[in-house]
N, C-alpha and C positions, 0 to 999 in steps of 0.2 A: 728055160721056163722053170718059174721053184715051183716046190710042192706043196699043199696044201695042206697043212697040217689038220687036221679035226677032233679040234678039240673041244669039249664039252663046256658051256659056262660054268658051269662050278669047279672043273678042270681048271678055266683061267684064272678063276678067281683060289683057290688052291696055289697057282703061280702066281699070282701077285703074292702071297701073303710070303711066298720063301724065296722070292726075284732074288738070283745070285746076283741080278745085272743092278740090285738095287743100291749097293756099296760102291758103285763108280758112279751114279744117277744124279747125282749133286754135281760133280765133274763134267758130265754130259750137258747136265744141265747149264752151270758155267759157259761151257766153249758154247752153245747156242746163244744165248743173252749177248756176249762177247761179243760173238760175230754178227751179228745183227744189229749192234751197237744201241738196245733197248733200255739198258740198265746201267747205271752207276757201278763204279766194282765196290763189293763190301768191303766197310772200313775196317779196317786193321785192329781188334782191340787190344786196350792197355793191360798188360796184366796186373791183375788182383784189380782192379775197376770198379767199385759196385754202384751204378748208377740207374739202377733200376728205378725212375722216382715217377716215369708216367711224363704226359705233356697235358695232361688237364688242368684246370685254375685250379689254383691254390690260391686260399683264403680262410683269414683268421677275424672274428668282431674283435671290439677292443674302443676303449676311447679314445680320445685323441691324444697320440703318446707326445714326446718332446717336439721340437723345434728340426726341422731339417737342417742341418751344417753342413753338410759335406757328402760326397758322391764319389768313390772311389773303385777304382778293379784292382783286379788281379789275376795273375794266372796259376795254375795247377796242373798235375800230371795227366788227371782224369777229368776237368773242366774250369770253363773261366769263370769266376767269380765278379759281382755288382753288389757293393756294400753300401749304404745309406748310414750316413752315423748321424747320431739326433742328438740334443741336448737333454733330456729327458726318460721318461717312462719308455719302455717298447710300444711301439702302433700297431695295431689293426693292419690288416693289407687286403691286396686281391693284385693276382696276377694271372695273369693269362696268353695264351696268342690270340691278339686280332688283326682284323683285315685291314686296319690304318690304324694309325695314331691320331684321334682329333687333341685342337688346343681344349684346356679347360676354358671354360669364361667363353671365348669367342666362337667354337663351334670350324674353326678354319683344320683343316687335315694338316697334319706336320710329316714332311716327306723324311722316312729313315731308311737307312742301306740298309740291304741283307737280303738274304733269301725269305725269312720270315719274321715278324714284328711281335716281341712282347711285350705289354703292353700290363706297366707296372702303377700301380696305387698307395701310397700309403697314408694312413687317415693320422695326419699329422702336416701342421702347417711349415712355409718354409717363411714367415713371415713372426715379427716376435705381436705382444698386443697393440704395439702403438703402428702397427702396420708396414715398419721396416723390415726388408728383405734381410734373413739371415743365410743368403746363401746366395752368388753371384749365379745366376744360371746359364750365364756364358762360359763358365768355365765345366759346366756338365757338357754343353754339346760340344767343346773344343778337347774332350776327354779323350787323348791318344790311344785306341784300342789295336793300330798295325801290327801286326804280328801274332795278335789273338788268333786261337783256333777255330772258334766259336764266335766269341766278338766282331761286327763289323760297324756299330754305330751305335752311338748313346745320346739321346733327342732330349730334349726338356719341353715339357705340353703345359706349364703352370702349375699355379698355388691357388686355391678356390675352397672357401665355404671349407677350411680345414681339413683340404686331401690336398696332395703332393701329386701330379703325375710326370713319368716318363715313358721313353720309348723304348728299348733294346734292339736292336737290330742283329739279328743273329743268322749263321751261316743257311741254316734251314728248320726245320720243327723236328727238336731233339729233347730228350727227355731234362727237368729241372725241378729244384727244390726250394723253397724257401721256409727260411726260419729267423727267430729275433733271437738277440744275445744283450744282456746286461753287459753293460759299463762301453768302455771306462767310466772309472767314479759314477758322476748319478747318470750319466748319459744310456743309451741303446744303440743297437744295430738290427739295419732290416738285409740280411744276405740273401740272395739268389744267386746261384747255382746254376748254370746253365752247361751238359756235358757235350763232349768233344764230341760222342756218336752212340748212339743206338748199340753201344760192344756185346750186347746177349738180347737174344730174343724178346720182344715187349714182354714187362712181366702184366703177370691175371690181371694188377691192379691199373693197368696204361689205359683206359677209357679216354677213346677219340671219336667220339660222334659226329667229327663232320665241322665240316661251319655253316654257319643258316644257308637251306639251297642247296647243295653240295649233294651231288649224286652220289648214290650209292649203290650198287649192283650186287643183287643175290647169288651167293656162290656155294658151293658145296651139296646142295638137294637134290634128291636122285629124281629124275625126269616123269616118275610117276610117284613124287609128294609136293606137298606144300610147304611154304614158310609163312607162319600163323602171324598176325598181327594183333596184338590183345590191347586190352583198357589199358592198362600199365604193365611196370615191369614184372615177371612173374608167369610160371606156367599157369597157375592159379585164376589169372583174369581171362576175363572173356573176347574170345574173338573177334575179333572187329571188321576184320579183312582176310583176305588167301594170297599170297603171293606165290606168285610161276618161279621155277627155277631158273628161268631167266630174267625175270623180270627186275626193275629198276625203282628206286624210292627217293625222296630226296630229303635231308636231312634237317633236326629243329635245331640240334648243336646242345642236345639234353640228353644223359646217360645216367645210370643208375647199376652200381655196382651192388650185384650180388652175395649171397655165400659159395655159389660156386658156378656162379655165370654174372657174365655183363651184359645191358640190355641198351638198346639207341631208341630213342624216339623218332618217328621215322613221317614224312608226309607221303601218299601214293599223288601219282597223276590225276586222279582222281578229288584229290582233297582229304582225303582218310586219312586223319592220324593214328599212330597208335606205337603201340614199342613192341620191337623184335630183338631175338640174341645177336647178337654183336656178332658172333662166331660165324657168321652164313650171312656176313653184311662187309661191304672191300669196297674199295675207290676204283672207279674203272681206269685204266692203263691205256698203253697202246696195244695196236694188232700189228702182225709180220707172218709173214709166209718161212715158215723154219723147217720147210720139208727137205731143202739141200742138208742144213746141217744135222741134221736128224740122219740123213743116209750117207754123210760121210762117215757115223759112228755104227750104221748097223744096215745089216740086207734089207731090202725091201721085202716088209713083210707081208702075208697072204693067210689069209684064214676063211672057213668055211661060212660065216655071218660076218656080219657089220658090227655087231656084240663082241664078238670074240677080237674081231681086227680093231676094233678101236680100244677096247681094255689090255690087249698086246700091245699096242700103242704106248698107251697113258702108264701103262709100267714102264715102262722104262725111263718115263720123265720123271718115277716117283723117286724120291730123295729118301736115303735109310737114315731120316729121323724121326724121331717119337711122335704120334699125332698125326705124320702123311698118312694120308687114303688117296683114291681116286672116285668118281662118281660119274653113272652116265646121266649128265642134266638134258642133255636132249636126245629122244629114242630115235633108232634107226631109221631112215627111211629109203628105200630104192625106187630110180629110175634109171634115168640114163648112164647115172652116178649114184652109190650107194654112199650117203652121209651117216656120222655118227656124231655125234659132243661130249666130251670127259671133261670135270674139271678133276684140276690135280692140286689139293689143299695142304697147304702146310712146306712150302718148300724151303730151300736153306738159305738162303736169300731173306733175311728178316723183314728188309723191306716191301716183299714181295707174297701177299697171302696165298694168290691160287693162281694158277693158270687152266685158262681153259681151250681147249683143244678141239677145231672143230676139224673133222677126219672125215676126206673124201677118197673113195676108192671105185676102182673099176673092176668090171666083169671079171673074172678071170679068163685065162684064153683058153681054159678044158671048159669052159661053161657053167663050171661048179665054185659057188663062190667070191672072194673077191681078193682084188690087190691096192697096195695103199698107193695111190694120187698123189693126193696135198695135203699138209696140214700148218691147219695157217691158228695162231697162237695169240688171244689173248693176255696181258696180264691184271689182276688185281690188286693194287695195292693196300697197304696196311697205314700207312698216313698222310699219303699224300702222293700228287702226280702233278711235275712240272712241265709237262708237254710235253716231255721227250722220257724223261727218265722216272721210276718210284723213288720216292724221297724218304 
């Protein structure tokens, strides 16, 4: 029978802040996701990489720059590149991911490979004035991308009312840039940028609100606060709504960066719009029962509350990097079984923002107390969830 340690809440929280067990917590963490086969393994980054660009649209006004010619890639160490060369002036653009690629003019969907679709504009015709095609567009969709890292398909959607569009089809929603470049001679280029992977933590400036619809599930609020829903972006505006630490919103696919936050616009079940921090807003994941791999790493633990035994818990899932906490979002309760809930925010796993930990324990056998059950394991993701894995 183990003993029952008794230790005081501020005592635990004291051991969270100095967890020796928090420099292997990443590793722990690993071999549970592993084993339970929840998660993709994190990509390998390139060194010296810097692809820090964000996955939000990108878009510049402009009038309509030269003539479309030509559609070309390429590859690179740190991402594959889609270059548009024009006979003219630089164009205007808008780039994004969407959930399809439609035709211009007809309205008809154009099917593209990939994990996820970018979905490219540029405000420049491919057609000269006398309304001949300056650019075969069979030969954009016949565009050999095999062997790309990134690249898995390159669609053509039409020429219309002086915009250009295409498709991208890309391995999944990874960070990209776009920019124009002068020449050769009097012509332009439209580059997009699209990298290999996620190599460093999204930076401040990565705003992913979601796509219209797109659940979103409140993470990190301790079980006795709320997450405020205001007019606009901004502590400054007025409240509109209270959101539960568990609770769920669903997304407009509109964000607004900050000076030292990011904010989503957000729908409730309800119909209430309004914008919350980004920070305490994740994609909801799958759930698994990770009480085995948990105890092939550590005793079965016991402590004197449900307080104490789920924040002994949730350390230990906590990762030693910058920014981890833990938080109880849902207070204890007892009966048959004494429940607790932690999420555990910021873990090392980029693609993955919190985990939340719901912790069921039984009686102890001195009658004092409790011992840990089950803990069955939420994840949140940070931009996406393909049914099985965070993307």
């Amino acid at each position: 029978m183990s003993t029952i340690p008794r230790r005081s809440a501020s005592r635990i929280s004291n051991r969270i802040a100095v967890n020796r067990l928090a420099v292997r917590a990443a590793l722990v963490l690993t071999l549970i996701l592993s084993s339970i086969g929840m998660l993709a393994a994190a990509p390998v980054s390139a060194t010296g990489c810097s692809t820090n660009w964000g996955s939000i649209q990108k878009s510049a006004d402009g009038s309509i720059g030269g003539h479309v010619t030509k559609v070309r890639t390429g590859r690179h160490r740190c991402y594959d590149r889609l270059v548009i060369d024009l006979d003219g002036p630089r164009p205007g653009y808008r780039v994004d991911y969407v959930d399809k690629l439609i035709q211009d003019g007809s309205g008809e969907v154009v099917p593209v490979k990939g994990g996820a679709i970018i979905g490219i504009v540029a405000i420049a015709p491919a057609y000269d004035d006398n309304g001949s095609a300056t650019i075969d567009p069979t030969t954009v969709s016949a565009t050999n991308v095999t062997g790309y890292k990134t690249f898995r398909d390159i669609e053509w959607a039409g020429s219309f009312e002086g915009r250009t569009s295409l498709g991208l089809g890309v391995r999944a929603r990874l960070p990209f840039r776009v920019f124009t470049l002068a020449g050769p001679g009097h012509g332009s280029r439209l580059v997009i940028d699209v990298a290999h992977s996620w190599n460093t933590p999204p930076p401040s400036d990565d705003v992913y609100p979601g796509r219209t619809g797109d659940e979103l599930a409140v993470i990190g609020v301790a079980h006795d606060d709320v997450l405020n829903l205001r007019s606009g972006a901004g502590i400054n505006h007025r409240i509109v709504a209270r959101l539960a630490p568990t609770d769920s919103v669903f997304a407009t696919g509109k964000a607004r960066k900050l000076t030292r936050s990011i904010w989503y616009e957000v729908s409730t079940r309800s119909g209430t719009k309004g914008w919350a921090n980004a920070r305490y807003l994740a994609i909801p994941g799958a759930v698994d029962d990770v009480t085995s791999s948990y105890l092939a790493e550590h005793p079965r633990p016991a402590a004197i509350s449900m307080v104490d035994l789920g924040a002994q818990v949730a350390a230990d899932f906590l990762p030693d990097a910058q920014g981890s906490y833990i938080v109880m979002s849902v207070g204890p309760t007892v009966g048959d079984l004494g429940e607790v809930t932690y999420d555990v925010v910021g873990l090392a796993d980029d693609s993955v923002r919190s985990l939340r930990l719901h912790i069921f324990a039984e009686p102890h056998d001195s009658g004092d107390g409790f011992e840990l059950r089950t803990i069955e394991a939420r994840f949140f993701c940070s931009r996406g969830f393909d049914g099985t894995n965070c993307v």
